[in-house]
C-alpha positions as CSV (number, residue, x, y, z in Angstrom):
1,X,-54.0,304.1,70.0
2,X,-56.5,306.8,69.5
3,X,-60.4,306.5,70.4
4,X,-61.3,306.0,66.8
5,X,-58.4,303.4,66.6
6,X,-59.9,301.7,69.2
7,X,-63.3,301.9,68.1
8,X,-62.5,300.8,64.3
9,X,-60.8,297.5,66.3
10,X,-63.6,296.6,68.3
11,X,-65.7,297.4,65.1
12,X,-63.7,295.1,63.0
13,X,-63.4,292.3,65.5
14,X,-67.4,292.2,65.9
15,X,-68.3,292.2,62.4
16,X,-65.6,289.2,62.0
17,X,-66.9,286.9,64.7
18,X,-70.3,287.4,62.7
19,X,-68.4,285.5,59.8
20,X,-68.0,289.1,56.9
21,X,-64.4,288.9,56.3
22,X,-64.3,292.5,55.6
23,X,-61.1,292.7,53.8
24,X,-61.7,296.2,52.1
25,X,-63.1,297.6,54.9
26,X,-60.0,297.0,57.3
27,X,-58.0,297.9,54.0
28,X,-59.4,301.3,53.5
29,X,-60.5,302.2,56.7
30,X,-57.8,302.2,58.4
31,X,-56.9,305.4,56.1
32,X,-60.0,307.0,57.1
33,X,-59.4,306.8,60.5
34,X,-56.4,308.8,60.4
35,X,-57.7,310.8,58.3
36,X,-60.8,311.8,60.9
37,X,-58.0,312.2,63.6
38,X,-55.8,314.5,61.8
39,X,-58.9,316.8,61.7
40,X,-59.3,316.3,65.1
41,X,-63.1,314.7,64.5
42,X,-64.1,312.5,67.1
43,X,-66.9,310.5,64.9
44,X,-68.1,310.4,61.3
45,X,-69.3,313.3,59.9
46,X,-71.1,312.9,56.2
47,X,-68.2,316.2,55.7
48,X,-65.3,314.1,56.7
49,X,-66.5,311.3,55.1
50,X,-67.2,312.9,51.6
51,X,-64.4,314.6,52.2
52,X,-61.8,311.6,52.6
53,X,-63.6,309.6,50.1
54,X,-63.4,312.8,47.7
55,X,-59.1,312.0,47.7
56,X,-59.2,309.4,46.1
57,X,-57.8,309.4,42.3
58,X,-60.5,310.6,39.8
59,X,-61.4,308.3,37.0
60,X,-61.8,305.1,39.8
61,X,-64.2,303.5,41.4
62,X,-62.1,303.7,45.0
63,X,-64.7,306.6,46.1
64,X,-67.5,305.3,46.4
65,X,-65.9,302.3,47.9
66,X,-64.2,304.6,50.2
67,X,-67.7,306.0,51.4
68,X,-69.0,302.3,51.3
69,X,-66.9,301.5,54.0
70,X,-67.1,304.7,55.9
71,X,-70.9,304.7,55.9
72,X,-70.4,300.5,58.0
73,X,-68.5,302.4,60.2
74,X,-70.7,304.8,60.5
75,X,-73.6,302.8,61.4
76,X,-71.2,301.4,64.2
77,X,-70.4,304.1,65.7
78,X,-73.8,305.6,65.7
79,X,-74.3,303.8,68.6
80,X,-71.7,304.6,70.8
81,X,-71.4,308.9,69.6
82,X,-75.1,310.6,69.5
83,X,-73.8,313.0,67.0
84,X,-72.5,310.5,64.5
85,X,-74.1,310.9,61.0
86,X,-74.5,308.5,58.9
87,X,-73.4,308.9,54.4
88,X,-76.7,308.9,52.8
89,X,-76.7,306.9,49.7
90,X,-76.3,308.0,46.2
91,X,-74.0,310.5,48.0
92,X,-70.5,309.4,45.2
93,X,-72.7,307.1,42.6
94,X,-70.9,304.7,40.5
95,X,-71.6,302.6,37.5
96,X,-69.7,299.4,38.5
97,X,-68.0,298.7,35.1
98,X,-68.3,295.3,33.7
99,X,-65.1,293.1,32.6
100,X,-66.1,290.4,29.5
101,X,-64.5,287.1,30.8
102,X,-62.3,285.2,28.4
103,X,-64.2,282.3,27.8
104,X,-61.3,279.5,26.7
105,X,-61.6,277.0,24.1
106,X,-60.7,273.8,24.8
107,X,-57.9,273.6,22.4
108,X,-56.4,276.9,23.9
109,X,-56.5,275.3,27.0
110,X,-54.7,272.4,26.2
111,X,-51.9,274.7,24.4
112,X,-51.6,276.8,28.1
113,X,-51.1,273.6,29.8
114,X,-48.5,272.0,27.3
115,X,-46.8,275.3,27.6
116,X,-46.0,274.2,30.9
117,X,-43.1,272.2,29.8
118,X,-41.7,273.8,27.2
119,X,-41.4,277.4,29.2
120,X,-40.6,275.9,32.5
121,X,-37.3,274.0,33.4
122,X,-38.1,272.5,36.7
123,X,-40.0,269.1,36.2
124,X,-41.7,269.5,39.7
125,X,-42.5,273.1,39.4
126,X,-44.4,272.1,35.4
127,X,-46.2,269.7,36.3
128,X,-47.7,271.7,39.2
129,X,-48.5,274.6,36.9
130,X,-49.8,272.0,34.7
131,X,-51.8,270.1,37.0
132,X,-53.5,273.4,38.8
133,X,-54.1,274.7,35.2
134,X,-56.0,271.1,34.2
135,X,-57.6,271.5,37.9
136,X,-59.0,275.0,37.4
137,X,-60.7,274.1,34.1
138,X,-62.3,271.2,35.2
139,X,-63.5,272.3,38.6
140,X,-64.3,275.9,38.5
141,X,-62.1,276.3,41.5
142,X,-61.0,280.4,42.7
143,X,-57.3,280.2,42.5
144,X,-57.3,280.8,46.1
145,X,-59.1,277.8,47.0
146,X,-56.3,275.5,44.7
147,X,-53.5,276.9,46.4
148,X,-55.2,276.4,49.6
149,X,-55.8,272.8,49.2
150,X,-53.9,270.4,51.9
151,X,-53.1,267.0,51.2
152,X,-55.7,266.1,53.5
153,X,-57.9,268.0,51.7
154,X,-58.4,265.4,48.9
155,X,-60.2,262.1,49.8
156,X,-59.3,259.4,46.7
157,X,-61.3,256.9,47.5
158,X,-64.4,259.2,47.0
159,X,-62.7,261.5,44.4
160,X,-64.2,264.4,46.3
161,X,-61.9,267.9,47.5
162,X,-62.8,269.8,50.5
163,X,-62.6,273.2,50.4
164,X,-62.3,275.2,53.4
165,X,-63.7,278.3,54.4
166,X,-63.6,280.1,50.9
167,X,-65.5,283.1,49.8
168,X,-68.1,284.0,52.7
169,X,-66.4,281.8,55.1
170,X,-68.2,278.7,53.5
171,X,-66.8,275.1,52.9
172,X,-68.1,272.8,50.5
173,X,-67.6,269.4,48.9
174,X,-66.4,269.5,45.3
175,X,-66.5,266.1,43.3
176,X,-64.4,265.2,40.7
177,X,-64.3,263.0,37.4
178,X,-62.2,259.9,37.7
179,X,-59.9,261.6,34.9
180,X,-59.1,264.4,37.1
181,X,-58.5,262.5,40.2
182,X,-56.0,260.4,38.9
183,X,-54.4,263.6,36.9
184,X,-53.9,264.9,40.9
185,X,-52.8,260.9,41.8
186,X,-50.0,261.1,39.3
187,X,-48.8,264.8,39.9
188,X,-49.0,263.7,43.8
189,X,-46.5,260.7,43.3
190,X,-44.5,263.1,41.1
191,X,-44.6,265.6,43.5
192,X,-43.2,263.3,46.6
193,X,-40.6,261.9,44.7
194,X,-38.6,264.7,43.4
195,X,-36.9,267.1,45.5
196,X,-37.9,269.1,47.8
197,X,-40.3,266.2,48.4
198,X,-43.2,266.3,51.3
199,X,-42.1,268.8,53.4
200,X,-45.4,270.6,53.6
201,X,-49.3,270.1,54.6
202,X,-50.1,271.8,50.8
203,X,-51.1,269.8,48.3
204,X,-49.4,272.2,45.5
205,X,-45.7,273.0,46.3
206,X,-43.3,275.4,45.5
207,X,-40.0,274.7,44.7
208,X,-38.9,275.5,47.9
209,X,-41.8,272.5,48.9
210,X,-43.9,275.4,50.5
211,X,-47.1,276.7,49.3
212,X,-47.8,278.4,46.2
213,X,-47.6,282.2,46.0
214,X,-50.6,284.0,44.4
215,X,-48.4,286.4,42.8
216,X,-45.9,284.1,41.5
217,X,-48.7,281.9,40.2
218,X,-50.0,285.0,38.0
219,X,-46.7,286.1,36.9
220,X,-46.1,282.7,35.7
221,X,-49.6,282.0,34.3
222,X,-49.3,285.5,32.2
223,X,-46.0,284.0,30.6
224,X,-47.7,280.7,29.7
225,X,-50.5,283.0,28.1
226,X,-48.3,285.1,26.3
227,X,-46.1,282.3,24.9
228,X,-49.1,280.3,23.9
229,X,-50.5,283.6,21.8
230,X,-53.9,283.0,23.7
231,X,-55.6,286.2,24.1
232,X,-53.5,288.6,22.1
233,X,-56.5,290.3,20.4
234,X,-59.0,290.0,23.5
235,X,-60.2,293.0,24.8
236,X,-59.3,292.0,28.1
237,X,-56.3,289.3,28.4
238,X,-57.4,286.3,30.0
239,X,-57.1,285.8,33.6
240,X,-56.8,282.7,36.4
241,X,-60.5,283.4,37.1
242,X,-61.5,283.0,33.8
243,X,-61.2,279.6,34.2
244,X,-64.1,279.9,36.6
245,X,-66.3,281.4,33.9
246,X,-65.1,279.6,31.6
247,X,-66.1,276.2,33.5
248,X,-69.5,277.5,34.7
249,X,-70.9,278.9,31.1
250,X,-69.6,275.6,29.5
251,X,-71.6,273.5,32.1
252,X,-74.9,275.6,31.2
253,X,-74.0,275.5,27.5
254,X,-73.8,271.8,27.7
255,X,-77.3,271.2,29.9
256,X,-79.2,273.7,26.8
257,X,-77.8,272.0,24.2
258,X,-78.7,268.4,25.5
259,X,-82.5,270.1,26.4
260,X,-81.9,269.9,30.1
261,X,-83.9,272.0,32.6
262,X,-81.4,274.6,33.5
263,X,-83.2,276.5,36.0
264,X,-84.1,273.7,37.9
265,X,-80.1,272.8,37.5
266,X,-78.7,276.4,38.4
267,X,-79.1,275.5,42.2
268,X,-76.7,272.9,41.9
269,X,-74.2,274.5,40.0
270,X,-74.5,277.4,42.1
271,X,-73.5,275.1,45.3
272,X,-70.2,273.3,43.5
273,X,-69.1,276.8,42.8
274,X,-69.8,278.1,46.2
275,X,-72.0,281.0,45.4
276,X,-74.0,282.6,48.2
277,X,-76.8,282.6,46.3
278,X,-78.0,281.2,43.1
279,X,-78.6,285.0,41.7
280,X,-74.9,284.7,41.7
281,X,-74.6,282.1,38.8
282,X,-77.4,283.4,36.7
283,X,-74.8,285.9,35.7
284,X,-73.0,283.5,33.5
285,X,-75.6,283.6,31.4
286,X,-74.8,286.8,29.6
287,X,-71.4,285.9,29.9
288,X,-71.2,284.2,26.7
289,X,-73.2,285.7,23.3
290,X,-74.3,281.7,22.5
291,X,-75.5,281.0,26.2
292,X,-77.0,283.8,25.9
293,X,-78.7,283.1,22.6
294,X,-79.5,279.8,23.8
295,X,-81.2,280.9,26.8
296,X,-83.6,283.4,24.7
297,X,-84.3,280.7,22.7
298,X,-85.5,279.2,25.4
299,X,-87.3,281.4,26.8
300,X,-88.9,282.2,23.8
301,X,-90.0,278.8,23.2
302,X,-91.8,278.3,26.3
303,X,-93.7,281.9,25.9
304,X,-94.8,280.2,22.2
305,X,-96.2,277.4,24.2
306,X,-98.0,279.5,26.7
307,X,-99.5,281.6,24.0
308,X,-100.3,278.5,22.3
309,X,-102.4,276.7,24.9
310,X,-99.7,274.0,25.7
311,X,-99.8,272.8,21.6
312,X,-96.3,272.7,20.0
């Protein structure tokens, strides 16, 4: 192991036990130290850096991301070489490029979930497709955090989930509707009863009674998609995580329409979904051209009122 090996370790290892998980850093970096050793540079350089970052495929945004990481480093290691420099920023600029969610109707999501049986064979392995599909639109879980669930991770006599150290290395309490607690009762029976059986802590099983693959869950989810015809003239084809949008712009629809206060309500939405911040979920709102309308409406109305001296 080099020096800058070392020092990347140690780098990594401290920014960890401060709770970043870091997972493009120690992706990328990696790269960049070996790159600063074959050049036989003992610390970064704002040359080396540009330099490394300046490989990467043209027409992306890894650059910048490249120099993003390099510049964390950077600040690291500024403390342990004198003649480190640090990347200024603005040094590779990027516009970070914007991806329209595919915001789901509820009839399209109950033609990807009856899809379930008709496209898969297995009974166990549709109606845990079908039951993390229902799960996702009701919740606003990440996919990660469904395939992540335990058994003990669901408490029925509260109707609560726990999920555990998610994005940001937070947990977090996430109620449920009686509906959708006894949708998971009744796949859970299901679930125990046909083979493989209980064999593992997860609460969605493989075939194989193991936990579910990311990957495999995609691959399967795009060939629900495509067989429903959902999304065939979308600009972008819908996604797991859309299901996340799609949950979190209905919830706001549905508090303008029935004249709640949304901004005193965006605090607690912001929580179930396990933003950092609520800054975070105020980005739904141009997520959707009628939430967005909505809001402007809103807003629009209350400037009226200002103008107006309180009167109507």
């Amino acid at each position: 192991m080099s020096a800058l090996e070392q020092h990347l370790a140690d780098y990594l290892a401290l920014r960890r036990s401060l709770g970043h998980q870091l997972a493009e850093a120690a992706w990328l970096l990696p790269g960049f130290v070996t790159y600063l050793d074959a050049h036989a540079v003992h610390t970064v350089t704002v040359e080396a850096a540009l330099g490394w970052a300046q490989q990467a495929r043209t027409g992306t945004t890894i650059g910048p991301r490249r120099l993003t990481a390099a510049r964390g480093f950077a600040r690291y290691l500024s403390g342990i070489h004198a003649d480190t420099e640090i990347p200024p920023l603005g040094l590779m600029p990027h516009r970070q490029r914007w991806r329209r969610p595919f915001i789901y109707s509820p009839n399209q999501i109950d033609a990807v979930m009856d899809q379930t049986g008709s496209t898969i064979v297995s009974p166990l392995r549709a109606a845990t497709y079908r039951t993390l599909i229902g799960l996702l639109a009701v919740s606003g879980l990440r996919i990660g955090e469904a395939i992540k669930l335990d058994r003990a991770d669901v408490d029925w006599s509260e109707g609560v989930l726990l999920i555990r150290e998610a994005k940001f290395g937070k947990s977090r309490l996430v109620p449920l509707q009686d509906s959708s607690i006894q949708a998971l009762i009744d796949y859970a029976h299901l679930r125990d009863e046909l083979p493989p059986g209980a064999k593992a802590p997860s609460f969605f099983t493989s075939l194989t009674g193991k936990r579910l693959c990311y990957a495999v869950v995609q691959s399967m989810f795009r060939q629900l998609i495509d067989n429903a015809g959902i999304g065939s003239d979308a600009p972008s084809p819908p996604r797991l995580h859309d299901f996340r949008h799609n949950f979190a712009v209905h919830t706001l629809l549905g508090w303008y329409r029935e004249g709640e206060d949304v901004q005193a309500k965006i605090p607690s939405l912001s929580t179930y979904l396990g933003h950092r911040e609520p800054a975070s979920t105020y980005w739904y709102l141009s997520a959707a051209p009628e939430l967005l309308a909505l809001a402007a409406a809103r807003q629009h109305t209350a400037w009226s009122t200002a103008r107006s001296g309180g009167r109507p």
